[in-house]
C-alpha positions in Angstrom: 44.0 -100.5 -176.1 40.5 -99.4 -175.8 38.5 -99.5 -172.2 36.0 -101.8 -173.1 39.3 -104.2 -174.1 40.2 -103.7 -170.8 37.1 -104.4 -169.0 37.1 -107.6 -171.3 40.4 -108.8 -170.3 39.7 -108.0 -166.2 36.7 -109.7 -166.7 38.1 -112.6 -168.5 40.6 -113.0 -165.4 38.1 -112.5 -162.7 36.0 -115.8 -164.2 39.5 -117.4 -165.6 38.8 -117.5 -168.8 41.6 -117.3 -170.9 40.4 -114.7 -173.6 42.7 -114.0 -176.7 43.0 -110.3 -175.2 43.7 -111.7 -171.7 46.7 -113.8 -172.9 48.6 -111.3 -175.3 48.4 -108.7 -172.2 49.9 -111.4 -169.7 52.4 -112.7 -172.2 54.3 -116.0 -170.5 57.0 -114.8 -169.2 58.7 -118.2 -170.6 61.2 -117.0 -173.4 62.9 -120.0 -173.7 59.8 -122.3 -174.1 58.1 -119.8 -177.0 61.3 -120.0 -178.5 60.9 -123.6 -179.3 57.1 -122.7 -180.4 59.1 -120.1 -182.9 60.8 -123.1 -184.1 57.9 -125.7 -184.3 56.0 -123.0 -186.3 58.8 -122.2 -188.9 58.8 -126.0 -188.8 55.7 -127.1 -189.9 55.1 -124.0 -192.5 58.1 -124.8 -194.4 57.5 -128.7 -194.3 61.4 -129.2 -192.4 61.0 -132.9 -191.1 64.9 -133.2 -189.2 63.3 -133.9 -186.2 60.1 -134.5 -184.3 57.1 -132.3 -185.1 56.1 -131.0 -181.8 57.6 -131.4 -177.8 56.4 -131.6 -174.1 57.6 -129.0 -171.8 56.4 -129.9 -167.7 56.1 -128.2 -164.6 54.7 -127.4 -161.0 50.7 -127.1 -160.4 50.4 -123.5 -160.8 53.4 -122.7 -162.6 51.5 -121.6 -165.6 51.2 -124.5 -168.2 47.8 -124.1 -169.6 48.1 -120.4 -169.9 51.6 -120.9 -172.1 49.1 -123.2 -174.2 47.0 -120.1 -174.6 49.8 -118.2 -175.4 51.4 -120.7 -177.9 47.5 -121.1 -179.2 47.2 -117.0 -180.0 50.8 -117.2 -181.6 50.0 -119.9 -183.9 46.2 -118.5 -184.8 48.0 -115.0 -185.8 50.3 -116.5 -187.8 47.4 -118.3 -189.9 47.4 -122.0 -188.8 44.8 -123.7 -187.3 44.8 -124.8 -183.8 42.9 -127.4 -181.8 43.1 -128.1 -178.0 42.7 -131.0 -175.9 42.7 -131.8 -172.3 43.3 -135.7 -171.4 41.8 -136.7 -168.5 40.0 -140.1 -167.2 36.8 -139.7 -169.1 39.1 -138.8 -172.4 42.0 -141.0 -172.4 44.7 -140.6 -174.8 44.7 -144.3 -175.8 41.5 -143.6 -177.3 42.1 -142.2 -180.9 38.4 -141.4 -182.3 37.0 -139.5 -178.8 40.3 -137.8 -179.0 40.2 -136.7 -182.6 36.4 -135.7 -182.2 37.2 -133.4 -179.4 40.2 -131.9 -181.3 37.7 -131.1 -184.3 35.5 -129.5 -181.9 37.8 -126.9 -180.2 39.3 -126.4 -184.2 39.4 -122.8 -184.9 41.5 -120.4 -186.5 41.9 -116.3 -186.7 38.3 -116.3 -188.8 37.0 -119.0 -187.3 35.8 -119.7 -183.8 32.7 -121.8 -183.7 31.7 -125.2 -186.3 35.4 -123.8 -187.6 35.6 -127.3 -189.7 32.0 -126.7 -191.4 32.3 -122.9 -191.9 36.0 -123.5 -193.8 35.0 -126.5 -196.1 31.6 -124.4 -197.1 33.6 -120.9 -197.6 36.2 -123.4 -199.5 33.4 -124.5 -201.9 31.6 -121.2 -202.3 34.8 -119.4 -203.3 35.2 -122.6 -206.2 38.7 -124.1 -204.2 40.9 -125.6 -206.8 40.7 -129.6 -204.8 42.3 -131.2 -207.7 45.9 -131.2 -206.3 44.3 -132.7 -203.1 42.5 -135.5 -204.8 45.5 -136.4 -207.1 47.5 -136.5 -203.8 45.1 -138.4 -202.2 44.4 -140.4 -204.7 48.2 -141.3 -204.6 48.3 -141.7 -201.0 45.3 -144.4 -201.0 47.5 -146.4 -204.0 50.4 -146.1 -201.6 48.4 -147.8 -198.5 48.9 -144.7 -196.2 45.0 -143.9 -196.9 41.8 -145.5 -197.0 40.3 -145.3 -200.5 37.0 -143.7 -198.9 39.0 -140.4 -198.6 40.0 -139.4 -201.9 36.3 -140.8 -202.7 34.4 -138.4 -200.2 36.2 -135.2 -201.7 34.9 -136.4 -205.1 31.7 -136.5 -204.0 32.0 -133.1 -201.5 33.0 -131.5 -205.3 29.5 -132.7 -206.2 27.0 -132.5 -203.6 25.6 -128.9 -202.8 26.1 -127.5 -200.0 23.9 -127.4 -197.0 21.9 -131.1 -197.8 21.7 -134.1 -196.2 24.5 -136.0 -198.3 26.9 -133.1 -198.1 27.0 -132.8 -194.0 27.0 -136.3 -193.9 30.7 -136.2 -195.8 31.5 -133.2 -193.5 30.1 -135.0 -190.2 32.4 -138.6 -191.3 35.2 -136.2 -191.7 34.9 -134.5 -188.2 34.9 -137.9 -186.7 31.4 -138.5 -186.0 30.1 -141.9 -186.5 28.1 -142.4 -189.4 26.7 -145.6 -190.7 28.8 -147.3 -194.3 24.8 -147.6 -195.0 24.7 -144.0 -195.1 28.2 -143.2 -197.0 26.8 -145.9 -199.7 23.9 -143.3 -200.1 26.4 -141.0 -200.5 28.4 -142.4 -203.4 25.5 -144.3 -205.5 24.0 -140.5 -206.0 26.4 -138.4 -206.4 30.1 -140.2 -207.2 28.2 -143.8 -209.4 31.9 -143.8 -211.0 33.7 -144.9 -207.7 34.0 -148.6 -207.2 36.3 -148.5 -204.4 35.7 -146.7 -201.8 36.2 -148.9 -198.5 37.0 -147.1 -195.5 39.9 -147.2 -193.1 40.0 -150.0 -190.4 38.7 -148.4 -187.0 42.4 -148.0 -185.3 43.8 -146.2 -187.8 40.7 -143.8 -189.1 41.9 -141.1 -186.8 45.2 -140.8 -187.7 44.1 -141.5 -191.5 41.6 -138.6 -190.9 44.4 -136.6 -189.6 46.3 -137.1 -192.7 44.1 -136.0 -194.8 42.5 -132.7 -192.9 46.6 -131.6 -192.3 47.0 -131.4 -196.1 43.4 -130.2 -196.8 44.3 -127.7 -194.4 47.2 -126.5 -196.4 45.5 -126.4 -199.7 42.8 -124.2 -198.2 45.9 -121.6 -197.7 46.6 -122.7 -193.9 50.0 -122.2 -192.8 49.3 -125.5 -191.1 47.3 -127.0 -188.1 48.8 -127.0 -184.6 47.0 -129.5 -182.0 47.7 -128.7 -178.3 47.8 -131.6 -175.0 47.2 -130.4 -172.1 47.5 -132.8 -168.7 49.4 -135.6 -170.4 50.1 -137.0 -167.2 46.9 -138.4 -166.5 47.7 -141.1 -169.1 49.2 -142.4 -165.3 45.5 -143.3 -164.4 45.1 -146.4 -166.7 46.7 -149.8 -167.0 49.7 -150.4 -168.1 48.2 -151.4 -171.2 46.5 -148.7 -172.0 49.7 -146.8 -171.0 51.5 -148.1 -173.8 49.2 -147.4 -176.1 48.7 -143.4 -174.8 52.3 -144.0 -175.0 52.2 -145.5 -179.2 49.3 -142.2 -179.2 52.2 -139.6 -178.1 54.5 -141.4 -180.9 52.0 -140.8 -183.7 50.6 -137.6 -182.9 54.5 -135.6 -182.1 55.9 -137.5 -185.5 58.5 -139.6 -183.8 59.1 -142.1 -187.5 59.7 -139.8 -189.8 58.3 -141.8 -192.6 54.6 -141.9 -190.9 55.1 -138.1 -190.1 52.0 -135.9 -191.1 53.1 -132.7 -193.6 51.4 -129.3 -191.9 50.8 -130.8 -188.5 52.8 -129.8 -185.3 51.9 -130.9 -181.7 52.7 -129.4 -178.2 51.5 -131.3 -174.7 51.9 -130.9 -170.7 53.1 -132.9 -168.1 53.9 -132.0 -164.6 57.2 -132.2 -163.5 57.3 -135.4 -161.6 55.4 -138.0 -164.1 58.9 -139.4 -166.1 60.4 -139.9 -162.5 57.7 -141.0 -161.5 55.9 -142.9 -164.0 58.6 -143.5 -166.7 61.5 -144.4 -164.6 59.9 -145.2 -161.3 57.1 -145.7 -159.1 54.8 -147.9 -162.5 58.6 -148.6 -163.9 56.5 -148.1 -167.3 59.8 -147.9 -169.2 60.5 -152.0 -168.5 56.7 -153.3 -167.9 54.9 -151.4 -171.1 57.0 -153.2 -173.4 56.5 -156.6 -171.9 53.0 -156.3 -171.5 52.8 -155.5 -175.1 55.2 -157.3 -176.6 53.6 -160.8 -174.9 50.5 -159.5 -176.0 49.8 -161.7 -179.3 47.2 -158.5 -180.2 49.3 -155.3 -179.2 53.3 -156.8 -179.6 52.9 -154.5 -182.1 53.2 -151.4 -180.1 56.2 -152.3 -178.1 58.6 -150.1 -180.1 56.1 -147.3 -180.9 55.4 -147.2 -177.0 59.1 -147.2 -176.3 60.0 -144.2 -178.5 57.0 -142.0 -176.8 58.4 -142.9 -173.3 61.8 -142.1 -174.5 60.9 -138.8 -176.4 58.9 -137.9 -173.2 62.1 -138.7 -171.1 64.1 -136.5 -173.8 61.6 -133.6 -172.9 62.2 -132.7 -169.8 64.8 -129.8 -169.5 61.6 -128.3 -171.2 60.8 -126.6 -168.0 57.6 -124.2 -167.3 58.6 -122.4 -164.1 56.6 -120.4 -162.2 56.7 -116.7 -162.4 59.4 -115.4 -159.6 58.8 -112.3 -157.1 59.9 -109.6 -160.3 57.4 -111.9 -162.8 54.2 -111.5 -160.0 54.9 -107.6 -159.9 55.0 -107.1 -163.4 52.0 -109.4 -164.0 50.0 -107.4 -161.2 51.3 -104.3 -162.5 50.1 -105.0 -166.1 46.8 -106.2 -164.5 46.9 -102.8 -162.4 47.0 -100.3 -165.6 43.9 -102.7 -167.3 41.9 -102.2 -164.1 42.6 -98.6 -164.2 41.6 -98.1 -167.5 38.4 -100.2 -167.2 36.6 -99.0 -164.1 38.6 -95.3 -163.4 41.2 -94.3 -160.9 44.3 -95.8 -159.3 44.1 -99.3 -157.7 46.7 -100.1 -155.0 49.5 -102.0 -155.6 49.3 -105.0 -153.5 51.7 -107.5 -151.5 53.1 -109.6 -153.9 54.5 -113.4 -153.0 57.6 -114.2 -153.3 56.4 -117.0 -155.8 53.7 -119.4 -156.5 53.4 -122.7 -154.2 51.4 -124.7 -151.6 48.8 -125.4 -154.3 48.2 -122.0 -155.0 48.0 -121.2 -158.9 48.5 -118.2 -160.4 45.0 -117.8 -160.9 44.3 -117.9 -157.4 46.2 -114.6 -156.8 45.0 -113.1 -159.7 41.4 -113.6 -158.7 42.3 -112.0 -155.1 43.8 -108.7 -156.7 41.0 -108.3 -158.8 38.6 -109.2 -155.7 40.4 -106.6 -153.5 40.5 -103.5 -156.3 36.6 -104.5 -156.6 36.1 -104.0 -152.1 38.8 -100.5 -152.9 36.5 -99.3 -155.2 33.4 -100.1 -153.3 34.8 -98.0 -150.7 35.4 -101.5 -148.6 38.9 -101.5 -147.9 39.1 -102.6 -144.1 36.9 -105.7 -145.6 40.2 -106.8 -147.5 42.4 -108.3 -143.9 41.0 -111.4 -144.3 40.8 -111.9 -147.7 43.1 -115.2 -148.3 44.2 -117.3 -151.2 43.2 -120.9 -150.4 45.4 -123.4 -151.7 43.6 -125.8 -154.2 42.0 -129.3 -152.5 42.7 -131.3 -155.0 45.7 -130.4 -157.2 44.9 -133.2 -159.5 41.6 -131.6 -160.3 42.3 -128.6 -160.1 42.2 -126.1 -163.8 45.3 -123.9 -163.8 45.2 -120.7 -166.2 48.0 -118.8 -165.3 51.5 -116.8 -166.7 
């Protein structure tokens, strides 16, 4: 590994941004839980649908949940599928399909693709001259079947037709990424450059996200994608709604991790946090969502619905949790500061000195927080500042809830 690499990946740590680099030179430290990635991967490539198509593993504040999403996030993008991320919190609640779907299209990317990843594959797809046909037979079949709109197998005749980079043509991309454009506009669409379709009526607003999903999971796969991985972070916070919206986070985590086999999505695969206290908590105690979700819904002469959907995500979350994320012990912080050491090293010159180590991670202190303070006190060695390093002290986070974690 080069010195510049280095300086990238101390420098990557130092603001907390989880780099590619950064997180293959960490690793996660979590055999078990990449293990069950190994699996989910093999999983979704080869189409095997005997049981769910993703899991939730939980743990601490600090014990390194979002940085094993990094690390299941680099394992999938070097073994060709496509990966989005999302983080669930009050302003982005999971009950809410389209904002949730939007933001996953906009953190898409892939080993080749990093930025307007969506765009740049469907336009290198259609430059290249992609054989679509299987996809629009399929999805021509799918739309007969009731499992998809008619507007979808219409848009990719049309996409066939338009040319790339006009109005019409990223308005079918744009509709497709979950951006809300006008039927008015779509009409446009259709009268000038597919006059042959008749039918082409949209899907019902609850559903277009999954619909959408559907259809981008197989596109996905015809493009030569091994398949597309989608990544929930801070689960949990589904806590801070009603209990309505609960259940239908709840009916969200159901859909999205393939829990009724028959309205499973082929190529997609889904892995989510929680911390370690929300089934106790939430699920079995404290809301008691397992017994008052299903009554609320099922009295609800709207949502009764989504009693049973809400049930099996509160069960398969309850199933989860010997999927544990445990924080790195006193051997895991040495190795991690030793690998850190060597990058250091090899970036600015010289030896850094190996530091006091904790014997874990706790009192609101995330990993990041240490990892910060070693780099902080190699910067004040190399200034030639060591007596300034005494007080130099990890403060424990104010507001756990709030608080980002990117840690091993």
């Amino acid at each position: 590994m080069t010195d510049l690499v280095s300086r990238r990946i101390i420098e990557a740590l130092r603001t907390g941004v989880p780099t590619h680099h950064a997180v293959v030179a960490l690793g996660s430290g979590q055999p078990r839980l990449e293990s069950r990635m190994s699996e989910l991967l093999r999983d979704v490539r080869t189409g095997a649908v005997a049981r769910p198509s993703g899991f939730v593993f939980n743990g601490d504040f600090g014990s390194g949940k979002s940085h094993l999403l990094e690390v299941f996030a680099a394992k999938a993008i070097e073994d060709n599928f496509l990966v989005s991320r999302v983080v669930i919190s009050k302003n982005l609640p999971l009950h809410s399909p389209m904002p949730v779907f939007l933001e996953l299209m906009t953190s898409l990317c892939s080993k080749s693709h990093i930025e307007d990843a969506f765009l740049t594959i469907v336009n290198e797809a259609l430059d290249r001259g992609a054989d679509l046909s299987g996809l629009l037979s399929w999805s021509n079949d799918e739309a007969r079947a009731g499992r998809l709109a008619p507007l979808f197998p219409a848009l990719l005749s049309a996409l066939r037709r338009v040319p790339i980079g006009t109005y019409a043509y990223h308005t079918i991309v744009e509709y497709l990424s979950g951006a809300s454009v006008p039927q008015t506009e779509l009409n446009t669409v259709f009268r000038a450059h597919a006059p042959h379709i008749r039918d082409h009526s949209g899907p019902r607003a609850p559903v277009r996200a999954a619909q959408t999903t559907r259809f981008l999971s197989r596109l996905f796969i015809e493009l030569g994608f091994a398949g597309w991985i989608v990544l929930f972070d801070e689960l949990e916070l589904i806590r801070l709604q009603g209990p309505v919206s609960r259940g239908k986070a709840y009916v969200e985590i159901a859909t999205w991790f393939g829990l009724e086999r028959e309205r499973r999505v082929a190529g997609l695969g889904a892995v989510g946090t929680v911390t370690r206290d929300f089934v106790s908590s939430c699920i079995e105690a404290g809301s008691y969502d397992r017994e008052l979700v299903p009554l609320r819904l099922g009295n609800s002469p709207t949502n009764f619905h989504l009693a049973a959907p809400a049930h099996a995500g509160m069960e398969f979350l309850v199933g989860e949790q010997g999927n544990e994320c445990s924080a790195p012990d006193h051997r895991r912080l040495k190795e991690i500061q030793r690998m850190i050491r060597g990058h250091y090293g090899a970036a600015f010159g010289g030896s850094p000195s190996e530091l006091t180590v904790p014997n874990t991670v706790g009192a609101g202190v995330s990993m990041r927080a240490f990892i910060r303070r070693w780099i902080t006190l190699w910067d004040l060695e190399r200034q030639g500042r060591s007596e300034a390093i005494e007080d130099y002290e990890v403060a424990p986070a104010l507001d756990a809830d709030d608080a980002e974690e990117v840690s091993p």
